[in-house]
Structure formats: structure tokens, C-alpha cells
BAGURO-965703 format. One line per 2 residues: number of its first residue (from 1); for each residue y, x, z of N, C-alpha, C, O, CB. Coordinates in Angstrom, 2 decimals. Glycine has a CB too. Layout:
<atoms>
NUM> Y X Z Y X Z Y X Z Y X Z Y X Z  ...
</atoms>
This chain:
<atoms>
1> 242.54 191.81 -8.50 242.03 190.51 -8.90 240.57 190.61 -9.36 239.75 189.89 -8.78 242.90 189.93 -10.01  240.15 191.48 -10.41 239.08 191.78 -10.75 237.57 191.99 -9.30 236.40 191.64 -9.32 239.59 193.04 -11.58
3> 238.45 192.76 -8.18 237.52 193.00 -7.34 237.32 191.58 -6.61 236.31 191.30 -5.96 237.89 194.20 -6.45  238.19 190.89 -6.75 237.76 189.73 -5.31 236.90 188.89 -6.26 236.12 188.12 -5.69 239.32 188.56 -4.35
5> 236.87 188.88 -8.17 236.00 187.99 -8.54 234.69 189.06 -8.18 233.72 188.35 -7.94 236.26 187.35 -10.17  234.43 190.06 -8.09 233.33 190.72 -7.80 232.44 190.55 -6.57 231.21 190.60 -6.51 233.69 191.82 -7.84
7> 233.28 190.35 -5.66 232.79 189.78 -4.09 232.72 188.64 -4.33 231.57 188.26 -4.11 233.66 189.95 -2.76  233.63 187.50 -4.83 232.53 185.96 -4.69 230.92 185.96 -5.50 229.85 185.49 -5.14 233.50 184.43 -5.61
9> 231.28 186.63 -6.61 229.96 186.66 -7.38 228.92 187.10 -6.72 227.83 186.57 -6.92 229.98 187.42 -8.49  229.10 188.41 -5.59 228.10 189.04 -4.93 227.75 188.05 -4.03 226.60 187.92 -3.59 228.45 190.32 -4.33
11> 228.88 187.21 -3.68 228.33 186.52 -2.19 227.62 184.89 -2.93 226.73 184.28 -2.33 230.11 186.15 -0.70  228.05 184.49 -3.99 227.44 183.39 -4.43 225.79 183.62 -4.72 224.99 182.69 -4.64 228.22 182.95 -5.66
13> 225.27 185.47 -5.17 224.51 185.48 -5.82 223.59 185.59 -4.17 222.85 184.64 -3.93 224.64 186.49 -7.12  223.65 186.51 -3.32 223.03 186.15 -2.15 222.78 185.07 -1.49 221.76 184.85 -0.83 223.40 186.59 -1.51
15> 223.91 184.21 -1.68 223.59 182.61 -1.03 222.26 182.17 -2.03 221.23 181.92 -1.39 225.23 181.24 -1.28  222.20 182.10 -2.87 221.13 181.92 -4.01 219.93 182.66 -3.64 218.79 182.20 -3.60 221.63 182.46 -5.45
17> 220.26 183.69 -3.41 218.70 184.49 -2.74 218.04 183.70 -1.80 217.05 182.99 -1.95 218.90 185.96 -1.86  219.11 184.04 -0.20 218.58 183.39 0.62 218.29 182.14 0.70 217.64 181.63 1.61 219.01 183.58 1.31
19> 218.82 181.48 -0.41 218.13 179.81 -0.40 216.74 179.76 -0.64 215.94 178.91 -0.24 218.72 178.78 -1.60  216.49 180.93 -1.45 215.07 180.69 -2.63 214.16 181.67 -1.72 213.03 181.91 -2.16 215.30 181.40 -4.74
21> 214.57 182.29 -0.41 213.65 182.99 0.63 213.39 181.94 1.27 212.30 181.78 1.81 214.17 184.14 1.55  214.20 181.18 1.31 214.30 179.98 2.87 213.24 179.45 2.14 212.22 179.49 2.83 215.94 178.67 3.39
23> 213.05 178.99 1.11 212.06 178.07 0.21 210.60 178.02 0.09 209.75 177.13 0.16 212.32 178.28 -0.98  210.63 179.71 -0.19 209.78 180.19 -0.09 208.92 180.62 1.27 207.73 180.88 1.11 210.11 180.84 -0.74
25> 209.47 180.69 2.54 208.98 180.33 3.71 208.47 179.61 4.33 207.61 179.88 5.18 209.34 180.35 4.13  209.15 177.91 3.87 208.98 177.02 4.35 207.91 176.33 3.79 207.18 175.51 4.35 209.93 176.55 4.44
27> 207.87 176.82 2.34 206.29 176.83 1.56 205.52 177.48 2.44 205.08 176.88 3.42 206.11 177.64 0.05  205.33 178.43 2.28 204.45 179.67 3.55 203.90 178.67 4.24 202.79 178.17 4.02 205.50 180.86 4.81
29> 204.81 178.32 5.27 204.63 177.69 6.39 203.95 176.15 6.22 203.16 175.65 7.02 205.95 177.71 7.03  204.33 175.67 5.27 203.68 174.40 5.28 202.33 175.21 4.75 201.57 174.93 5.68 204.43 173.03 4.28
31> 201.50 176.06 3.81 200.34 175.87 3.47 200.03 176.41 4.87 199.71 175.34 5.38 199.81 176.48 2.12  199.93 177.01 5.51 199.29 177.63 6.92 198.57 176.83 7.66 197.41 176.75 8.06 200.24 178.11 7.88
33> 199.92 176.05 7.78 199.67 174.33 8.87 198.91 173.29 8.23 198.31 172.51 8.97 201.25 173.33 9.23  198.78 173.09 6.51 197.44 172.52 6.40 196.38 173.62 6.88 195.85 173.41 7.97 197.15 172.04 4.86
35> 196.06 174.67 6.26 194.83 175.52 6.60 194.33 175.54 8.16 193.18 175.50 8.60 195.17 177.02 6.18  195.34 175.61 8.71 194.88 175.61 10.02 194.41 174.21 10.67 194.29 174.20 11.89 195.94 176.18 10.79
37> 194.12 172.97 9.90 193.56 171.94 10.20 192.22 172.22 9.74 191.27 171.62 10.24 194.19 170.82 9.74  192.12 172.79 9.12 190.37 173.12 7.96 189.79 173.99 8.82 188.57 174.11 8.81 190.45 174.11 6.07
39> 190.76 174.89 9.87 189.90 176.39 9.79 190.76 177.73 10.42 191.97 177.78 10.63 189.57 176.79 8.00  190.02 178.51 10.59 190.70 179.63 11.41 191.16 180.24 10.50 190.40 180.58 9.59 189.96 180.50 12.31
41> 192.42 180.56 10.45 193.16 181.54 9.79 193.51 182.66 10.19 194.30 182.81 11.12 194.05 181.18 9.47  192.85 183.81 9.41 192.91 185.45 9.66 194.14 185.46 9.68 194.90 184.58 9.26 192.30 186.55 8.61
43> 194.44 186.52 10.21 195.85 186.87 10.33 196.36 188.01 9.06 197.53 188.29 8.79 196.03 187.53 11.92  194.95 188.64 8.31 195.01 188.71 7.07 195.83 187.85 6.12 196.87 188.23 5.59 193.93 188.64 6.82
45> 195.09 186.24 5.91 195.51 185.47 5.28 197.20 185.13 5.80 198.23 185.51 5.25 194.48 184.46 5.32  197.09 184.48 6.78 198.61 184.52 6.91 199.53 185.57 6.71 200.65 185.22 6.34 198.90 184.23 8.01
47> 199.24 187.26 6.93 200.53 187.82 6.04 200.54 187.45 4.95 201.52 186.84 4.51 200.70 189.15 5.85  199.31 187.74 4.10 199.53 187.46 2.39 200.18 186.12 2.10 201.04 186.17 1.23 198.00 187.42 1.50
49> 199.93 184.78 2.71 200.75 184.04 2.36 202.11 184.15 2.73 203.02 183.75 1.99 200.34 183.12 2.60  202.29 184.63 3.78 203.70 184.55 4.34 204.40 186.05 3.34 205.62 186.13 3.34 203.68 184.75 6.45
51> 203.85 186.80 2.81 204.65 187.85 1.98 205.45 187.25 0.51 206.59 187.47 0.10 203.48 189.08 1.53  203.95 186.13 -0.28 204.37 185.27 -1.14 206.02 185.00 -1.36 206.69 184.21 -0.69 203.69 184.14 -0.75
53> 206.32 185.51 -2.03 208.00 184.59 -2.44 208.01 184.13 -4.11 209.03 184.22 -4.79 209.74 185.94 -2.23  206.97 183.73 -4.53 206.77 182.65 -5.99 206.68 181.62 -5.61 205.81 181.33 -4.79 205.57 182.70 -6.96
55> 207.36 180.91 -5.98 207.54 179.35 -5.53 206.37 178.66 -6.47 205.77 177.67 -6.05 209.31 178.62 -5.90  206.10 179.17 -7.65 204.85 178.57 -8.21 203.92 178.67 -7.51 203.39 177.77 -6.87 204.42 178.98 -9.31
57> 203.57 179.95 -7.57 202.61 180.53 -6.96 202.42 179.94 -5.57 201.36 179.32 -5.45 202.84 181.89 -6.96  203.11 179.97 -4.61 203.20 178.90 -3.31 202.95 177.26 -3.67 201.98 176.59 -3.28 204.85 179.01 -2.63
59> 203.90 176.85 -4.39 203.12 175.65 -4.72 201.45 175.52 -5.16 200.53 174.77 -4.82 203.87 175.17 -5.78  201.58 176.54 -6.01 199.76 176.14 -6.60 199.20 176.19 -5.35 198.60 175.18 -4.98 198.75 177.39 -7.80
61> 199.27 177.53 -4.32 198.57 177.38 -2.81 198.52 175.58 -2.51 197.57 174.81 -2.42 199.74 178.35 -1.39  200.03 175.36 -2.42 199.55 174.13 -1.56 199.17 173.11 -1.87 198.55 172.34 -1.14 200.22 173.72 -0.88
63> 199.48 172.91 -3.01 198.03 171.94 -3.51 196.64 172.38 -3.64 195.85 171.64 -4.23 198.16 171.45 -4.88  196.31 173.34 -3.23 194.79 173.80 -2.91 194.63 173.58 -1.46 193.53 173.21 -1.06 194.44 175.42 -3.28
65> 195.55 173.76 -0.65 195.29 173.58 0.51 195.11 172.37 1.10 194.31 172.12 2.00 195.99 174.10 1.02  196.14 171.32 0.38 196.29 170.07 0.96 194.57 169.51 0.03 194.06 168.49 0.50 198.16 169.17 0.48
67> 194.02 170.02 -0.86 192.91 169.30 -1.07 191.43 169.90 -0.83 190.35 169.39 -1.10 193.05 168.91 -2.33  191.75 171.23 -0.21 190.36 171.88 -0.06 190.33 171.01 1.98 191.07 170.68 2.91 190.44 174.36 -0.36
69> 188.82 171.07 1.53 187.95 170.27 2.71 187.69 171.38 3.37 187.47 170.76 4.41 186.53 169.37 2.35  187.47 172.86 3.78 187.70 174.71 4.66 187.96 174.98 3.73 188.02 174.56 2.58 186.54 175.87 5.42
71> 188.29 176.44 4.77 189.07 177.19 3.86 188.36 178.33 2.71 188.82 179.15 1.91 190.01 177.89 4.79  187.37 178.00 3.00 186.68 178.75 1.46 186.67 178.23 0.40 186.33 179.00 -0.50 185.36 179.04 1.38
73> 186.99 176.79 -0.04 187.34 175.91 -1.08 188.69 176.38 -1.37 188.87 176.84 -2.49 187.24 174.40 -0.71  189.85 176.33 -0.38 191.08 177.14 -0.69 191.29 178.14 -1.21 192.07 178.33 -2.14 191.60 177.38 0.03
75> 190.42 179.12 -0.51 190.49 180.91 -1.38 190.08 180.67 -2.78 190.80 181.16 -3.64 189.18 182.33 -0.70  188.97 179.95 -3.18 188.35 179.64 -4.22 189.59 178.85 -5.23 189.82 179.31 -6.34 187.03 178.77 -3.75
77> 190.12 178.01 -4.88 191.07 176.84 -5.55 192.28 178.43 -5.43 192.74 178.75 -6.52 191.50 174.77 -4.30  192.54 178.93 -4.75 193.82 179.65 -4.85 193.79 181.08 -5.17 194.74 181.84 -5.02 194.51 179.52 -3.65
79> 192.65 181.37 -5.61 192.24 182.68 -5.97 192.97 183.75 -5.32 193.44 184.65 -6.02 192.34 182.84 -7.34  193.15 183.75 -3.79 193.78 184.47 -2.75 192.87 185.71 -2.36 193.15 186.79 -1.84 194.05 183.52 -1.53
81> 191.35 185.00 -2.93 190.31 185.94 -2.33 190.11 187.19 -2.87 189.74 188.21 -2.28 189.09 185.41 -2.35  190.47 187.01 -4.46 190.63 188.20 -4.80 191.86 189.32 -4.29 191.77 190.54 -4.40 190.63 187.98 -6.04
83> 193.05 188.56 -3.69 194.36 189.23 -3.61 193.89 189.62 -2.56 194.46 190.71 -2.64 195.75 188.58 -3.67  193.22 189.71 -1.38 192.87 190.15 -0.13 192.03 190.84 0.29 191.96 191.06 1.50 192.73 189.51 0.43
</atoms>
């Protein structure tokens, strides 16, 4: 009895992961697709965002992205430039 509560817990706690990866991707992915309206995106920049799994941290990106006019206002607003 003890073991099968051990396996739902394991499998509830992974469903929870992969939700908060999925999340964190789809963040990824939306700041990219603004940037790439501003500007060429290194393929530098896109791993580092796409490695990102802070959902803050992804959010703060995309509100820099959705308001920087290129993407050097972004690095600047998202202080990415130093991470790169």
C-alpha cells in the first residue's frame, strides 16, 4: 500500500514538472517570435532563451520584448547581454 502511494506521488510530481517545462517553452517561444519582428536573432540568443526555465525570469523577457523597438533595447531591458 505504502508503495503505490509512492508511485502516484512520483507521477503527480512529474506531471507538475512537465507542465511548468511546457510553460516555460511556450514563454521561450513567444519572446523569440516577438524578437524576430525587431531583428535577427543569433542563434546564440535563441539557445539562451530557449534554455531559460524561470517563468519570472521569462516573463520579465517578454515584456521587454513586446516593448523594445530592436533588439538592442531588449538585451538592454532584459539584461541578457550580460548572460551571453
Amino acid at each position: 500500500m505504502l508503495f503505490e502511494n509512492f508511485e502516484a506521488y512520483d507521477v503527480q510530481e512529474t506531471r507538475r514538472i512537465s507542465r511548468a517545462e511546457g510553460r516555460a517553452e511556450g514563454k521561450a517561444e513567444d519572446i523569440l517570435e516577438l524578437l524576430e519582428d525587431i531583428g535577427n536573432v543569433s542563434d546564440e540568443l535563441k539557445e539562451r532563451i530557449m534554455k531559460e526555465k524561470n517563468l519570472e525570469i521569462l516573463r520579465k523577457w517578454h515584456k521587454a520584448a513586446a516593448r523594445a523597438e530592436n533588439l538592442e533595447q531588449f538585451l538592454e531591458k532584459s539584461e541578457i547581454k550580460n548572460l551571453i
